[in-house]
C-alpha positions as CSV (number, residue, x, y, z in Angstrom):
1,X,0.0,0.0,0.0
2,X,1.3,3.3,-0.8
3,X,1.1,6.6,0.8
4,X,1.2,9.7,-0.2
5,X,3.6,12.0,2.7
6,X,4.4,14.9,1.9
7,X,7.4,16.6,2.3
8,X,8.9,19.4,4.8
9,X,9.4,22.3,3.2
10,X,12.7,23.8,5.0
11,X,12.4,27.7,6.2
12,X,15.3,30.2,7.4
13,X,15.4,31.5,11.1
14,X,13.8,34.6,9.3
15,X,11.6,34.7,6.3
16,X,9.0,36.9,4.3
17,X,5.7,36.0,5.3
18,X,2.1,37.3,4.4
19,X,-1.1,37.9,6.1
20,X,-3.6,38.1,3.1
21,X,-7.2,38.1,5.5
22,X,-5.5,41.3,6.9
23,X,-4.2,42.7,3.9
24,X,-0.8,42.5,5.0
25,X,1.1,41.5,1.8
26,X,4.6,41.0,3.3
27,X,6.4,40.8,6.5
28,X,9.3,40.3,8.0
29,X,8.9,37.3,10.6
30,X,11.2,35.5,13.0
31,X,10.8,31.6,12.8
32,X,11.1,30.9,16.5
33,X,10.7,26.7,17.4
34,X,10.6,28.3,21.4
35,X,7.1,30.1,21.2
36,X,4.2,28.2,20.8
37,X,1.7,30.7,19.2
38,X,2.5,33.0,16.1
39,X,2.4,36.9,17.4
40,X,2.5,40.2,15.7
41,X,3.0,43.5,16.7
42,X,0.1,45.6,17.1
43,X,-1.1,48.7,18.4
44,X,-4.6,50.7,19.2
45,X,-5.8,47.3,20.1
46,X,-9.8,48.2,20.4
47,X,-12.3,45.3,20.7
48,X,-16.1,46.2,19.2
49,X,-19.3,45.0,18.7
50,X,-20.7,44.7,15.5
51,X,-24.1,42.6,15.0
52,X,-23.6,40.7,18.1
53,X,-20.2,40.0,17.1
54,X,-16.6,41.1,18.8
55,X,-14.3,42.0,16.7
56,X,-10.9,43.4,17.3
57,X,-9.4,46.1,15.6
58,X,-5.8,47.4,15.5
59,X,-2.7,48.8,13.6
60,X,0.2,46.4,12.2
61,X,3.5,48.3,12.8
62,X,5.9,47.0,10.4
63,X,9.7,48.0,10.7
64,X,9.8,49.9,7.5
65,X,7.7,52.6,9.7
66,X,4.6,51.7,7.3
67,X,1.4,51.2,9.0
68,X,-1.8,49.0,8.1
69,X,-5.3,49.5,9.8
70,X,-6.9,46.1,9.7
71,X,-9.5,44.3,11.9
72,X,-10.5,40.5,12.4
73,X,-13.3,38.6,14.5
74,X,-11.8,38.2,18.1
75,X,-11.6,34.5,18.8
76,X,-10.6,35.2,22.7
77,X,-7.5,35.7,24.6
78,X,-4.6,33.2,25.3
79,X,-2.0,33.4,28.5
80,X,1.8,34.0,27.0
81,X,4.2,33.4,28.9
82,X,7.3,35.8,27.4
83,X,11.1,34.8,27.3
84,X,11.5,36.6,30.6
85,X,9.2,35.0,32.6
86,X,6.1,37.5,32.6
87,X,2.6,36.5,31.4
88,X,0.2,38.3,29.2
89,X,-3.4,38.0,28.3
90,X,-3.8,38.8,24.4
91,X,-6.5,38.5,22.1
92,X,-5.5,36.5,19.4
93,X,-7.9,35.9,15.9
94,X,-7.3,33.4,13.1
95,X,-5.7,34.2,10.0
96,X,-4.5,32.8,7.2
97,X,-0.2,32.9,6.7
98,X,1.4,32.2,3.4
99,X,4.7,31.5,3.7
100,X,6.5,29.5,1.0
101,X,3.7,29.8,-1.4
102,X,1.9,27.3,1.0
103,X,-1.3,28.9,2.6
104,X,-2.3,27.9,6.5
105,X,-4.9,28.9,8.9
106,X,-3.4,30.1,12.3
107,X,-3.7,31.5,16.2
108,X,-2.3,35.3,15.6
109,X,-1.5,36.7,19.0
110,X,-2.0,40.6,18.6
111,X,0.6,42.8,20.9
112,X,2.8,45.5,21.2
113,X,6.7,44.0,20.2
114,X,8.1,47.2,20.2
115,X,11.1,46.7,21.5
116,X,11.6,43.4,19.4
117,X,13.3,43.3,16.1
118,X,10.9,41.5,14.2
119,X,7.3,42.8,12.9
120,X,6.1,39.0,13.4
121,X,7.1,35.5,15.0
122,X,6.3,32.6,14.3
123,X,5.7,29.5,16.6
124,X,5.3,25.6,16.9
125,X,1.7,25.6,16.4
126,X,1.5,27.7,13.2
127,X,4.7,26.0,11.7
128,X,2.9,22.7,12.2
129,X,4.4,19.5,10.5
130,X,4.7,21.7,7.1
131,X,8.0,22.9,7.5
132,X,11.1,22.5,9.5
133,X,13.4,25.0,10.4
134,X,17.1,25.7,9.5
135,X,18.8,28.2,11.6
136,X,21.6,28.2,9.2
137,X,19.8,30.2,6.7
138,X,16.8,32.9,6.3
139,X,14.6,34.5,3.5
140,X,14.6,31.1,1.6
141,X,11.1,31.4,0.9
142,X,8.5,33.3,-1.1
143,X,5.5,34.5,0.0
144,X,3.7,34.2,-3.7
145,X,1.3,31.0,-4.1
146,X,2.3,28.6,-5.8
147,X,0.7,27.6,-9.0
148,X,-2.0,24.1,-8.8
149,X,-1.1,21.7,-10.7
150,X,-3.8,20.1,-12.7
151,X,-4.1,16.1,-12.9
152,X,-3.8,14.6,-16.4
């Protein structure tokens, strides 16, 4: 019997990645195997109502200074545990990332990352069994989709 596996796509320690549902077409984003949840950085974090529904809105601060108003359906709020030991509640939604031409729906953490160098990280969950990471390299990938391929 055979089956059908397919194979790990290999990403950098730091690639171009895309959020299309929130009309952020590319982003710099640190591939980080110690965080569980993807995160972005985001400011004016307001949650509204809108036909019985909460939805959160805020800005996407990228480090090219641009900015991109956006908003999403608020799924709820997680507990993160930072690198130094403190622990935030932040609303997180669910997005879609393309990385690598390959399109995935994720947890997006929304919070301010300031001080950190990069616009985005992304974690365990969102990497998923598509792609393994090789610290040795970065911006490997493409954010464009890749083309289907019919069947003949």
């Amino acid at each position: 019997m055979a089956t059908n596996k397919k194979m790990k796509r290999v990403v950098g320690w730091k690639e171009n990645a895309a959020l299309p549902d929130l009309n952020v077409k590319n982003v710099i984003a640190k591939v980080d195997t110690g965080a569980n949840l993807a995160s972005i950085d985001a400011s004016d974090i307001k949650i509204v109502s809108r036909e019985n529904v909460k939805y959160v809105k805020f800005k996407v601060m990228k480090r090219n200074n641009t900015v991109r108003k956006t908003s999403a359906p608020l799924e709820g709020y997680k507990r993160i545990k930072s690198s130094n030991g403190d622990v935030e509640r932040r609303p997180y939604i669910k997005t879609t990332l393309l990385m690598d031409g390959i399109s995935k729906k994720i947890e997006l953490t929304l919070t301010d990352r300031g001080p950190m160098e990069y616009t985005m990280l992304i974690g365990r969950k969102a990497l998923g069994k598509r792609w393994v990471v090789n610290p040795s390299i970065s911006f490997s990938t493409s954010t464009a989709p890749k083309e289907k391929r019919s069947k003949k």
